[in-house]
DOZAZA-972965 format. One line per 5 residues: their letters; for each residue x, y, z of C-alpha. Coordinates in pm, 1 decimal. Example, Ala and Ser with C-alpha at 12.3 -4.5 7.8 and 13.67 -1.06 7.14 Angstrom:
<pts>
AS) 1230.0 -450.0 780.0 ~ 1367.0 -106.0 714.0 $
</pts>
This chain:
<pts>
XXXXX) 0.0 0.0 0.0 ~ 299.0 245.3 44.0 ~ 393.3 201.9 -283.6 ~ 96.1 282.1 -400.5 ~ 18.3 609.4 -229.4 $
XXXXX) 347.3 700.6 -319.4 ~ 244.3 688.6 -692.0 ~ -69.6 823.4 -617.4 ~ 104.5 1135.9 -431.8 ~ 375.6 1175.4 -706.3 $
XXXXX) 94.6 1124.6 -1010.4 ~ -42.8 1438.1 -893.4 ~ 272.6 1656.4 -815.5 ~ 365.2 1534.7 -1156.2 ~ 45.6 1764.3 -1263.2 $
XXXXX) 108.0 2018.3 -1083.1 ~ 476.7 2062.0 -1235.5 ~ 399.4 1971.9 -1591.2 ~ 190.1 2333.2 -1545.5 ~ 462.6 2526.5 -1383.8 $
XXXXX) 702.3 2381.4 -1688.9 ~ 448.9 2480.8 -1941.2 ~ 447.2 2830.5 -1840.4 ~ 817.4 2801.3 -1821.0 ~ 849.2 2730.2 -2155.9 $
XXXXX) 613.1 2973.2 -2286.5 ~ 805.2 3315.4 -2099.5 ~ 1119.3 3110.6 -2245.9 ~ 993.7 3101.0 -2590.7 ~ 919.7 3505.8 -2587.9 $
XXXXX) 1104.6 3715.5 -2836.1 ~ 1467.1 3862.9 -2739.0 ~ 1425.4 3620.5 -2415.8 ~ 1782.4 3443.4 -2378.5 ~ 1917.9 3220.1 -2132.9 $
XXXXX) 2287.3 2983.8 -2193.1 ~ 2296.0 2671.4 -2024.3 ~ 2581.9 2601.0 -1755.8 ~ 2896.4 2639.9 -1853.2 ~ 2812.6 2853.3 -2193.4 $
XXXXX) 3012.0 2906.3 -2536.5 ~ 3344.8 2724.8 -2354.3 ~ 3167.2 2461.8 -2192.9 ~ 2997.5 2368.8 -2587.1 ~ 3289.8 2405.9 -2791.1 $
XXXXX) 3485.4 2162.1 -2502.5 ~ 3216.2 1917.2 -2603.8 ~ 3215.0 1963.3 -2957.3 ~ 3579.8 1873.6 -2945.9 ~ 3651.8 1593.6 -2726.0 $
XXXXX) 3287.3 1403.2 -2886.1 ~ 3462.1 1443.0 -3218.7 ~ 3777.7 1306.9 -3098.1 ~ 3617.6 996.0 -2906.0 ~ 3386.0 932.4 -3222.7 $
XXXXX) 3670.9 853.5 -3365.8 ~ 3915.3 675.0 -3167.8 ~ 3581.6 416.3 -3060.5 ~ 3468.3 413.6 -3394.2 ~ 3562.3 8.6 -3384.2 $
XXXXX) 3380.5 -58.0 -3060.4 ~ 3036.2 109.9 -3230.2 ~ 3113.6 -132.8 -3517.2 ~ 3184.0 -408.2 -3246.2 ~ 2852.1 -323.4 -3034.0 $
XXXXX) 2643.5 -341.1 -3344.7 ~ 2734.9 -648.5 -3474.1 ~ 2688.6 -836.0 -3117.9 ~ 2324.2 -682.1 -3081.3 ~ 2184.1 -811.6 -3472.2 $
XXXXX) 2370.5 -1146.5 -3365.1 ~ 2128.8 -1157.7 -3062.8 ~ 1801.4 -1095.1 -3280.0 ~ 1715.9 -868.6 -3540.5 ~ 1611.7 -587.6 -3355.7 $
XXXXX) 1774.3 -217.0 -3479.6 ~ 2067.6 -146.8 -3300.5 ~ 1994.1 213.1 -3131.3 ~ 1735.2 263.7 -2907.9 ~ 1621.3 605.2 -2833.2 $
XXXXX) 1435.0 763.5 -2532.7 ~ 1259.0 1052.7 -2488.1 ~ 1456.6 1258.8 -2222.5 ~ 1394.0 1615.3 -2057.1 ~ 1684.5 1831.9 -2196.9 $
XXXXX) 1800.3 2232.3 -2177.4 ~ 1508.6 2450.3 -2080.1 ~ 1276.2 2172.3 -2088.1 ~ 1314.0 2036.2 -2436.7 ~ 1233.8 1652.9 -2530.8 $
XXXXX) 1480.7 1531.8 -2733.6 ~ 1556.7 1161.4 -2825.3 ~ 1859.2 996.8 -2628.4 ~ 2073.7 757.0 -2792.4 ~ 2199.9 423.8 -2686.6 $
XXXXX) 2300.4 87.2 -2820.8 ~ 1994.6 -145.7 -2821.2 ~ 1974.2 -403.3 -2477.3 ~ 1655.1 -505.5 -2426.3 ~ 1427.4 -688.1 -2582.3 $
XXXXX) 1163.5 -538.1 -2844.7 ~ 875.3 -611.6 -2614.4 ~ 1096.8 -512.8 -2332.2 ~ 773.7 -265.0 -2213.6 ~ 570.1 -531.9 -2143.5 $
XXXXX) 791.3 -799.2 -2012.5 ~ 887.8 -501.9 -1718.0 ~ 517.0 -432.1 -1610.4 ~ 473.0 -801.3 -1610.2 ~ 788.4 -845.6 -1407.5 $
XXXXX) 658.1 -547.1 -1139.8 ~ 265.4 -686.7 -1135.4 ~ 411.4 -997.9 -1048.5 ~ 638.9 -907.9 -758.2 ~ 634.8 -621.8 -468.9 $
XXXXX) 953.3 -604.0 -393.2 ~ 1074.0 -530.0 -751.9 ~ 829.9 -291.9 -759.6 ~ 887.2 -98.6 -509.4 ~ 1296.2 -101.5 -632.4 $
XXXXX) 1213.2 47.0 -946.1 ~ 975.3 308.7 -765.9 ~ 1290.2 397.4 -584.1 ~ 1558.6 405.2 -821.8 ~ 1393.9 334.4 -1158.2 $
XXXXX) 1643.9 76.4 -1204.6 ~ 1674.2 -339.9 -1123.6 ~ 1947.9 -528.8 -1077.7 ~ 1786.9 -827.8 -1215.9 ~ 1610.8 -615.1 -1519.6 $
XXXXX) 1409.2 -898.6 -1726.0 ~ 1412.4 -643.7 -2049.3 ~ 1772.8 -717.1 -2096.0 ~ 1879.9 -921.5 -2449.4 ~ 2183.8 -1176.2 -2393.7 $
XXXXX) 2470.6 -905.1 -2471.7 ~ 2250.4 -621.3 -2312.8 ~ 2413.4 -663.0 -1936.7 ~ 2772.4 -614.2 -2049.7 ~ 2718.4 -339.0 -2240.7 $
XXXXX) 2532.9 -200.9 -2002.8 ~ 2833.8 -259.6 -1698.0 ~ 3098.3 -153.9 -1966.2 ~ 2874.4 161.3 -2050.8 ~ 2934.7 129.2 -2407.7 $
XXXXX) 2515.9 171.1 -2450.4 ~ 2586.6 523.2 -2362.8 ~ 2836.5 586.5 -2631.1 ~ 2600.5 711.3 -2902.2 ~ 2502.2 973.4 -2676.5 $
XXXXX) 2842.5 1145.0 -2846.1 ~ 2590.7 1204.6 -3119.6 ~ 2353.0 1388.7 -2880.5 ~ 2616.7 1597.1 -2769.0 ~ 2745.6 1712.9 -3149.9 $
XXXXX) 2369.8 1782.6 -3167.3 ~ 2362.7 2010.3 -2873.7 ~ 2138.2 1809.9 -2681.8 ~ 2345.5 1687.4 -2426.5 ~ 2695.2 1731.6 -2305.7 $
XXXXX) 2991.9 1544.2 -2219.3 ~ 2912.1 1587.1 -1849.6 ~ 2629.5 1714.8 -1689.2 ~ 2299.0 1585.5 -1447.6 ~ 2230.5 1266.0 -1544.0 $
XXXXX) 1938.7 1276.0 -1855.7 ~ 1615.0 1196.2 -1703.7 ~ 1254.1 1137.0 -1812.0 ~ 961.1 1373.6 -1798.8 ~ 772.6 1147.8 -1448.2 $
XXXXX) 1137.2 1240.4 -1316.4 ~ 1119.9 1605.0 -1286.3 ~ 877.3 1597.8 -1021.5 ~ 1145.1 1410.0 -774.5 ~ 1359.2 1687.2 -844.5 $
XXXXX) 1156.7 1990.7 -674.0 ~ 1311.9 2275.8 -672.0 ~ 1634.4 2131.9 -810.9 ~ 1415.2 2104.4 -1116.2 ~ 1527.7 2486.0 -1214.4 $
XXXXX) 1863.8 2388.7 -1205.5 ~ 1858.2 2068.8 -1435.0 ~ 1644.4 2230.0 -1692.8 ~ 1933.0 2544.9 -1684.7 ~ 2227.6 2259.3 -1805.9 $
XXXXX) 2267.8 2005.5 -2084.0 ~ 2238.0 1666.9 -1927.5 ~ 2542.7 1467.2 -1920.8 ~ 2748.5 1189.7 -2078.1 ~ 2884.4 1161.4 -1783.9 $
XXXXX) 2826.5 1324.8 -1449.7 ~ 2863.0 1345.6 -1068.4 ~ 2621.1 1027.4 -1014.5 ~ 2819.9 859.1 -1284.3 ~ 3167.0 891.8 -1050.9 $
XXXXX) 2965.6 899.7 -740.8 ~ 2841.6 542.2 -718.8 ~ 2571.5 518.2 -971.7 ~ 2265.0 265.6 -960.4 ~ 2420.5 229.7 -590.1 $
XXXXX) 2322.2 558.2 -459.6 ~ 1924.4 638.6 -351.9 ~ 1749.6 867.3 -582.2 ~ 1770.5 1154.2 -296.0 ~ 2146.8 1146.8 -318.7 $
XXXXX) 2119.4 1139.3 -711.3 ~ 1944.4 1444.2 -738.2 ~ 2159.5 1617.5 -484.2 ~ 2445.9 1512.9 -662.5 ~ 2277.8 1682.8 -1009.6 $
XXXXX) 2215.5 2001.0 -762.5 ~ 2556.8 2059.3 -647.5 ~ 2723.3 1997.9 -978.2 ~ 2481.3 2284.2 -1158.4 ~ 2543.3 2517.0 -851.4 $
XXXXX) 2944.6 2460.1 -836.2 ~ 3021.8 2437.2 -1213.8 ~ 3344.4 2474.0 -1334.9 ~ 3559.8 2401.8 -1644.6 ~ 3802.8 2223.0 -1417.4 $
XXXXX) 3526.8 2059.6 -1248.0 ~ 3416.1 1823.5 -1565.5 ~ 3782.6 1776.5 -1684.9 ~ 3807.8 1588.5 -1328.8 ~ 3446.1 1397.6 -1393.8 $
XXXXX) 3586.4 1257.7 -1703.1 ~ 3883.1 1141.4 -1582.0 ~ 3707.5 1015.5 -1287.4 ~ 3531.0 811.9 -1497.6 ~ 3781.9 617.8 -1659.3 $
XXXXX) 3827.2 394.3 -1398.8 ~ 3425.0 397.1 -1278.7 ~ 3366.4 253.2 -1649.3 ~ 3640.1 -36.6 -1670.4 ~ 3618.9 -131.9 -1275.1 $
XXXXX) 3174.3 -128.5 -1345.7 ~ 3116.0 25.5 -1007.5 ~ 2787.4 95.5 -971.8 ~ 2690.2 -23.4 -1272.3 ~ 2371.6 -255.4 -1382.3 $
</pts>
């Protein structure tokens, strides 16, 4: 029955801040109304850069990831998602394929079915043991080589190479007030919950994480996320 309130509560301040983000976007869409995200012109052409680069240099692994996902069935390969970007915008985040094509309806199945897996994904809006998952999806997923088409998002201008982490509309409403602050920056690549212990963390300390990052930006700041992140990505900490 918790669980259920809980929906029930968050259902309707999911209402109430769809409004507030509607009238958001409508002062933000006013003539001669301007507003950069974090980090501005330097933080963009950073990304611009170092996405070209790493296009290139993992240019075989995107070959490599491909290949393994039409050998599993014959599914496309990318998978997009509608995410919440800059100032509110939906725009469709890339990944390499890893679950299954009815990978919808095998989840609600799996959380009708058992409480306590419900009540994980209500929490984190993740599982350890996700049933959606195609036989090469877990290792891309603890390698995070899913997330590497995402360097397309960022040439876009969609995302950036570190930033919060990108999140789904029924998302904003955990983020209360912090809301303002993800919808002022690109989300991330990478980002503080990436280096900060990922699916491990609550939700609470994920959004507090997004908070503090958008509130102590700095250019030095992401070049130490990214290398931080080497080691997160071949050592899969946190990662499911």
């Amino acid at each position: 029955m918790p669980v259920e309130q809980d929906k029930e509560a968050m259902v309707d301040h999911l209402g109430f801040f769809n409004e507030r983000l509607a009238a958001r976007r409508a002062v933000w869409s006013l003539p001669g109304f301007s507003i950069s995200p974090t980090g501005g012109i330097q933080k963009r052409i950073f990304d611009i850069l170092l996405a070209s680069l790493f296009l290139v240099i993992l240019s075989p692994l995107f070959l490599f990831a491909a290949l393994a996902i039409k050998l599993c069935d014959r599914g496309p390969v990318f998978f997009t998602h509608t995410r919440i970007g800059f100032l509110g915008c939906p725009f469709g985040c890339l990944k390499f394929r890893t679950m299954a094509i009815d990978a919808d309806e095998r989840l609600a199945a799996y959380l009708a079915a058992d409480e306590e897996f419900a009540a994980e994904w209500a929490t984190k809006r993740k599982l350890k043991a996700d049933p959606r998952l195609i036989r090469i999806g877990a290792a891309l997923r603890r390698s995070s080589i899913d997330e590497l088409p995402q360097l397309i998002n960022i040439l876009r201008g969609e995302m950036s190479l570190v930033g919060p982490r990108p999140i789904v509309a029924d998302e904003l409403a955990y983020y209360g007030a912090s809301a303002e602050l993800y919808l002022g920056a690109r989300p991330g690549l990478t980002g503080a919950w990436q280096v900060g212990g990922r699916s491990d963390t609550s939700y609470e300390m994920r959004v507090q994480m997004d908070k503090n990052y958008c509130l102590d930006w700095s250019m030095l700041g992401d070049v130490a996320i990214i290398i931080k992140t080497i080691p997160v990505v071949f050592l899969a900490r946190g990662s499911y």
